[in-house]
C-alpha positions as CSV (number, residue, x, y, z in Angstrom):
1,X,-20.0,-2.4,-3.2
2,X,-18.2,0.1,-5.7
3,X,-21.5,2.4,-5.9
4,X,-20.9,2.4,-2.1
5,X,-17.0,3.4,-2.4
6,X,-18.0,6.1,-5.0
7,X,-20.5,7.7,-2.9
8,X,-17.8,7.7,0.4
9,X,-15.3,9.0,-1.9
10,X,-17.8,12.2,-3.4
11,X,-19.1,12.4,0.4
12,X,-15.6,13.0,1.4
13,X,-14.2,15.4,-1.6
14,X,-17.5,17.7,-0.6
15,X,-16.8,17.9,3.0
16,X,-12.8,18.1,2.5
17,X,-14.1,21.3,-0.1
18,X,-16.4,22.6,2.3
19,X,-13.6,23.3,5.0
20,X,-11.3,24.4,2.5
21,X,-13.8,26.8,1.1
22,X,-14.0,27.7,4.9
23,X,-10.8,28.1,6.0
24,X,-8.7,30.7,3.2
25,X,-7.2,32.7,6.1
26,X,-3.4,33.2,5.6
27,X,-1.4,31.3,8.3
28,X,2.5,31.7,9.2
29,X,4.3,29.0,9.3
30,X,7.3,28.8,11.0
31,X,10.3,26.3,11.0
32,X,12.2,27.6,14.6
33,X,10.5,28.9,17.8
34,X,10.9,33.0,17.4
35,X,13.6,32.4,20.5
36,X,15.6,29.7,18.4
37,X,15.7,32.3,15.3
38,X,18.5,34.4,16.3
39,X,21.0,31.8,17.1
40,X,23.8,31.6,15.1
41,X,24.3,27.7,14.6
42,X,21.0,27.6,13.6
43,X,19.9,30.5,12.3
44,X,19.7,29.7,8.3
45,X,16.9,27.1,9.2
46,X,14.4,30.0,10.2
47,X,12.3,30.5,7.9
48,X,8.6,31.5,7.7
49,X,6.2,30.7,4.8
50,X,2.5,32.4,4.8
51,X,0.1,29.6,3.4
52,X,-3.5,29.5,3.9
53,X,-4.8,27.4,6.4
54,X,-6.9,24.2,4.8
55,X,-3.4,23.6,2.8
56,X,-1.9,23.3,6.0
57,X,-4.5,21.1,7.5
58,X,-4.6,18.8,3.8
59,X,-0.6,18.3,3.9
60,X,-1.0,17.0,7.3
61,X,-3.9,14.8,6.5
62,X,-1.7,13.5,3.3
63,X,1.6,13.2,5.3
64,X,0.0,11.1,7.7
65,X,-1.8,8.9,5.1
66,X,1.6,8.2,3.3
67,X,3.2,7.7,6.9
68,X,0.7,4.8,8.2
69,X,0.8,3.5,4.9
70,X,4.7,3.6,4.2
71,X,4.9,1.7,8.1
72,X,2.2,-0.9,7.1
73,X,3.9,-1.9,3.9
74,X,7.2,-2.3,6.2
75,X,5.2,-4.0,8.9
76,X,3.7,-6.3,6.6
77,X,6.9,-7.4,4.6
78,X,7.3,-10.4,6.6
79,X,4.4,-11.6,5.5
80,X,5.0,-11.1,2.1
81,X,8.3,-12.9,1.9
82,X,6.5,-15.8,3.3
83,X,3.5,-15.9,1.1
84,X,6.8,-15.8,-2.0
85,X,8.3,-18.3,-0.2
86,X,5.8,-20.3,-0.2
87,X,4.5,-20.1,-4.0
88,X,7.8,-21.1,-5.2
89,X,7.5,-24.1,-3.0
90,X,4.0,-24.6,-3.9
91,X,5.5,-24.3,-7.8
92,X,8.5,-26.4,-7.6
93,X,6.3,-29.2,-6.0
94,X,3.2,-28.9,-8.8
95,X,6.6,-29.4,-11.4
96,X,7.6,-32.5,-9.2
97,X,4.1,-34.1,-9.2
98,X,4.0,-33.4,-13.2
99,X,6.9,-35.2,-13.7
100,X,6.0,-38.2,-11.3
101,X,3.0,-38.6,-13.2
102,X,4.3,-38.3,-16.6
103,X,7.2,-41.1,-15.6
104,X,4.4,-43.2,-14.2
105,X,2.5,-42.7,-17.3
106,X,4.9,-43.1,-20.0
107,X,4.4,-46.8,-20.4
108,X,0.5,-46.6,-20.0
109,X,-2.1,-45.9,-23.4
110,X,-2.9,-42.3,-23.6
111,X,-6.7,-43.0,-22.6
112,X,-5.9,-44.8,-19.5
113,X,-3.1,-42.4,-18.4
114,X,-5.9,-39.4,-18.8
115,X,-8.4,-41.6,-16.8
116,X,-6.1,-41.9,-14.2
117,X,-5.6,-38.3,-13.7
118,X,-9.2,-37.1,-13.7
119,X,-9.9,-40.4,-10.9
120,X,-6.9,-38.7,-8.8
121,X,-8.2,-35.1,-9.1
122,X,-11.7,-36.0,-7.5
């Protein structure tokens, strides 16, 4: 299964290369509409940056990778205070049974005590 992840990765880093190779043109990107640009409230915010293209197009891919991930860790935290939850419940109650079991030992010969415990395990 990881030979399998490997080749999707390589797969992907040769086409993602391939339309990088492909797309070097220079593209303008701007922050305002031209119209917006020559208001004065917001004029400071124009700005323009020339970048070539396949950077463009492999931030947006990234930025929406980290965006769907960043909303599924939120979505999912729910779930994860639950599964917490539950461990420490799960914990405190494997502590309880230890003690029960020691108490109900204590006045029992080692050997027996053990037998018990593998008899309740099955």
């Amino acid at each position: 299964m990881r030979y399998i992840r490997y080749a999707i990765y390589a797969g992907l880093t040769i086409l993602l290369t391939i339309v990088s190779v492909a797309n070097l043109q220079p593209v303008t990107l701007n922050t305002l509409p031209s119209g917006m640009s020559g208001l004065d409230p917001i004029a400071w915010m124009g700005v323009s940056v020339q970048v070539p293209l396949f950077i463009v197009v492999l931030a947006s891919l990234l930025l929406g990778f980290v965006l769907g991930e960043v909303f599924e860790w939120l979505r999912e935290h729910k779930h994860r205070a639950e599964a917490r939850t539950k461990g420490a419940e799960v914990k405190k109650l494997e502590r309880e049974l230890k003690r029960t079991q020691a108490e109900r030992d204590k006045d029992k010969d080692e050997v027996l005590a053990l037998l018990d415990q593998s008899s309740s395990r099955v």
